[in-house]
C-alpha positions in Angstrom: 31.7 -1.6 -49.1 28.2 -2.3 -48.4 26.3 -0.9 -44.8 26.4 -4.3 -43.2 30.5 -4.8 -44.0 30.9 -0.9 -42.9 29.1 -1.6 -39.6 31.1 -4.8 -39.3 34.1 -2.9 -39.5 33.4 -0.2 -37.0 32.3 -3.0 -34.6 35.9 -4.7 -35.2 37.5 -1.1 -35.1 35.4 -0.9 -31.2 36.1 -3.9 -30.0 40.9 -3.3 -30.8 39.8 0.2 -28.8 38.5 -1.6 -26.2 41.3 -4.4 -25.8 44.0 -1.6 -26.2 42.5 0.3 -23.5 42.4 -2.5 -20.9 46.4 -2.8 -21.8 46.8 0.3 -21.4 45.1 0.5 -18.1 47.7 -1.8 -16.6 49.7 0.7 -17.0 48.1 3.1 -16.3 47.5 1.4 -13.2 51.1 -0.2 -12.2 52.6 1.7 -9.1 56.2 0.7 -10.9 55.5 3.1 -14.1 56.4 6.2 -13.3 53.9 9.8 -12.8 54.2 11.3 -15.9 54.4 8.2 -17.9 51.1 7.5 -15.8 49.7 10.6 -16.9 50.3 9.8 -20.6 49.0 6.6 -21.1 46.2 8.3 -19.2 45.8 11.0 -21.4 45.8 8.4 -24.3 43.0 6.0 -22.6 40.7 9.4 -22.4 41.5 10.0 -26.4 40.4 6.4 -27.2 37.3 7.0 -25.5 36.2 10.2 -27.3 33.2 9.4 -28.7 32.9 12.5 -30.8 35.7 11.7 -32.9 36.2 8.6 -35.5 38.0 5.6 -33.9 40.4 5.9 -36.8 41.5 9.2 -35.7 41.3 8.3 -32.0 43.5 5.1 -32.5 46.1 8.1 -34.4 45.8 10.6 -31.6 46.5 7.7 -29.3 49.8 6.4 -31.3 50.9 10.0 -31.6 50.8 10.0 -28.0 52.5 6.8 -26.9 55.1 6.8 -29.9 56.1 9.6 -28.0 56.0 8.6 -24.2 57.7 5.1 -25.8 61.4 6.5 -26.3 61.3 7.8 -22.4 64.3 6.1 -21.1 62.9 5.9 -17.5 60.2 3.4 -18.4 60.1 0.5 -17.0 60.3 -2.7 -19.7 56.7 -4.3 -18.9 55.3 -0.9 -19.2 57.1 -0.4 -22.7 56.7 -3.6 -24.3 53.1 -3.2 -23.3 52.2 0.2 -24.9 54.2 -1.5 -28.0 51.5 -4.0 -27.6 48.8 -1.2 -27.4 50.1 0.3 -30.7 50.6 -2.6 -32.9 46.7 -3.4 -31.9 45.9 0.5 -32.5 47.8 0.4 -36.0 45.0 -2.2 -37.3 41.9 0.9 -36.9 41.2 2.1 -40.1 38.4 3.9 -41.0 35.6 2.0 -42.4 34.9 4.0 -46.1 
């Protein structure tokens, strides 16, 4: 892959961060999710915005996370069917090589 396409794909890899994270916000956000979900999807926001690590491994940390917080059975629906949202845009990081 040559610099410019490896820069291009960074930049593409950025830009799924950042429209994952404003899903996530909402919940974040929502009065109607509950605290510890809250704190989760939280946690995972503050992951995706490491800028010492790779967005590759940030998008994993992330998924890790909210695979997990997913299968809680006191989540509301809009709050899971968006974090399956979040995920299926975090699954298309991949590390630029």
């Amino acid at each position: 892959m040559t610099m410019s396409g490896k820069a291009q794909k960074n930049k593409d890899n950025e830009e799924k961060i950042v429209r994952a994270v404003a899903v996530l916000q909402s919940v974040a956000d929502s009065n109607i999710t509950p605290r510890n979900i809250r704190k989760i999807v939280k946690d995972a926001v503050t992951m995706l915005q490491n800028p010492s690590l790779t967005p590759g491994v940030r998008a994993a940390n992330a998924i890790s996370l909210l695979d997990e917080v997913s299968q809680d059975p006191n989540m509301p629906s809009f709050a899971r069917v968006t974090i399956w949202n979040a995920v299926s845009t975090l699954e298309s990081v991949r590390e630029a090589v």
